[in-house]
N, C-alpha and C positions, 0 to 999 in steps of 0.2 A: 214083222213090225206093224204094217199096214192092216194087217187083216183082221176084222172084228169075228170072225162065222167061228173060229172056236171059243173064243170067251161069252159069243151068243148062245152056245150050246150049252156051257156050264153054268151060265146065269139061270137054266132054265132047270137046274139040278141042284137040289137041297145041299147037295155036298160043295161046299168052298162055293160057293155064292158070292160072297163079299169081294173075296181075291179076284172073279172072275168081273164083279161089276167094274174094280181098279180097273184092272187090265183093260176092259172095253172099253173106260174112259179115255184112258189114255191113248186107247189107236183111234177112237172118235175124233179126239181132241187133235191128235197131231193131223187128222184131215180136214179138220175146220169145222166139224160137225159141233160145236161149244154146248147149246142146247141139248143137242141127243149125247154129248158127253156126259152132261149134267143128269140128266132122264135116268141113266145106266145107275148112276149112285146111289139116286134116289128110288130107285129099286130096292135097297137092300139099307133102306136106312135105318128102318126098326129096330135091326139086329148089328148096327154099324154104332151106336153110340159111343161103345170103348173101343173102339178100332182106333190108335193112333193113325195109321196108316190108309183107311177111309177118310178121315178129318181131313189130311193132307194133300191128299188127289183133290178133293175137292174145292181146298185153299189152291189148288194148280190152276184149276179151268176159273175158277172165280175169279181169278189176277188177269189170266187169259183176256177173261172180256170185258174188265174194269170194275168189278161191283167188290171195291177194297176191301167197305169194310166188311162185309159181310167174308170173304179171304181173310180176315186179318183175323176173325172170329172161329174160323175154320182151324188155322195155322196155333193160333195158341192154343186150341183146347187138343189139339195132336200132340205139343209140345209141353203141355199139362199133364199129358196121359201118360208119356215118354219124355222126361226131362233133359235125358244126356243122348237123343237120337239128332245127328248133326241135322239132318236133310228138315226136321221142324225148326228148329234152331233158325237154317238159314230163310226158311220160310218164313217165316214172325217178324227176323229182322229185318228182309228186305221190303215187307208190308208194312211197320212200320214208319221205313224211310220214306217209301213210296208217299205214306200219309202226313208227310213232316217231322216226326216224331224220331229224332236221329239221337237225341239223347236215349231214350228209351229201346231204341235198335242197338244202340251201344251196350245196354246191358245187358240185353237178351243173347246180343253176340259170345258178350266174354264168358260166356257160360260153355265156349269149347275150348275154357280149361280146363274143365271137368272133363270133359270127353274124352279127352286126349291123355286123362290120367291112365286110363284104361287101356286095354289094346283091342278092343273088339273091332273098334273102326278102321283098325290096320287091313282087317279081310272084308270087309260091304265096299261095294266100289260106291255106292251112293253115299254115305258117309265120308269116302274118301273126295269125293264131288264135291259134297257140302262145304265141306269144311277147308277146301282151297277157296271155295271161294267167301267164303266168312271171315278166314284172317283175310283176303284182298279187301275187305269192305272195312274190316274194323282197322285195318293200318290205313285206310283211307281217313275215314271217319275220325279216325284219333291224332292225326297230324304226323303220323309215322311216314317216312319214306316207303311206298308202296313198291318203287322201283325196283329197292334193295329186295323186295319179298319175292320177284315175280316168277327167278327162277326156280325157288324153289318152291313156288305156290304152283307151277306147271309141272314141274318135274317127279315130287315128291307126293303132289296130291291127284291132281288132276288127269296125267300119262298115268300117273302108278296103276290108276284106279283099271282103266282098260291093261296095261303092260303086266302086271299081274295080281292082279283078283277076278276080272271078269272082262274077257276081250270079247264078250258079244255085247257089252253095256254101249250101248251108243254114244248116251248121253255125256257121257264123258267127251266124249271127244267134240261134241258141240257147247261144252262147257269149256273147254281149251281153246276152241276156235274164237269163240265169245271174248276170252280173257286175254288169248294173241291180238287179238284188234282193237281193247280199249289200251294194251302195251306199244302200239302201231309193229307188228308184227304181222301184214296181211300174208307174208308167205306163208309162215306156220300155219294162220288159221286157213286157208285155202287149204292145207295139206289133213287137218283135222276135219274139217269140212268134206274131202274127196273118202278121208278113211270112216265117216261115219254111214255117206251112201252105201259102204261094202257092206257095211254089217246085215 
């Protein structure tokens, strides 16, 4: 998770470059390295324009270190490239919010009804990540008891996601952890918090 020296080696190889800039971002970024997360991107941006999934890494560390809108700019054109991908979905919406604009996160959110017409999102545990937490926002957002959502916004989306599609996905379970503690559920999130150190 931590180590940048392999996606350093493959940034420096024509072949899957773009993949290998994400990746770097992202173990930069979870070490605080914000800047040289950002650097890594921007290696490979010439040839990153239709990457929904370059746009989005980048809408990540830009929220990271506060420069919204410029995230917010990031987030929609990932979510322009890929319309029914949750994990921009919930990126747009929550930038957005963060900018005031909760009408406008309101619509970008209900747009995982469409998602969910489909089943693809049933096996991406990042999808399945998103989108627990996208209905916890829009049943917020829209005066729904949130309450009533929460187990099966942990259970069905958020566990599924590591329980079965991908139990090395970390993020999930620090997106569980996250969601146990706005529920005041500090045991749980402690218990998803100890099982994402394992991974």
């Amino acid at each position: 998770l931590f180590r940048s020296e392999g996606y350093t080696k493959l940034l420096e190889n024509g072949q899957n470059r773009i993949a290998a800039a994400i990746g770097l971002s992202e173990a930069l970024a979870i070490r605080g390295q914000y800047d040289e997360a950002l650097a890594a991107l921007d290696k490979v941006a010439a040839d990153s324009a239709e990457r929904f999934d370059w746009h989005l890494a980048r809408a990540e560390v830009l929220t990271i270190v506060g420069r919204y809108q410029e995230a917010l700019q990031a987030a929609t054109r990932s979510h322009e490239l890929r319309p029914l991908w949750a994990p921009a979905i919930f990126a747009r919406g929550r930038l957005l919010e963060t900018l005031g604009n909760k009408e406008d996160a309101v619509k970008v959110y209900a747009g995982m009804d469409q998602v969910v017409a489909g089943d693809a999102w049933r096996k991406d545990a990042p999808s399945l990540v998103a989108l627990g937490r996208i209905l916890d926002r829009y049943s917020t957002l829209t005066g729904r008891k949130a309450s009533e959502q929460a187990g099966n916004i942990l259970n069905n989306y958020l566990q599924e996601a590591y329980l079965k599609v991908d139990k090395e996905y970390w993020p999930a379970h620090m997106a569980a952890a996250e969601f146990s503690l706005s529920k005041h559920r500090p045991d749980v999130a402690m218990k998803e918090l100890q099982a994402a150190m394992k991974v």
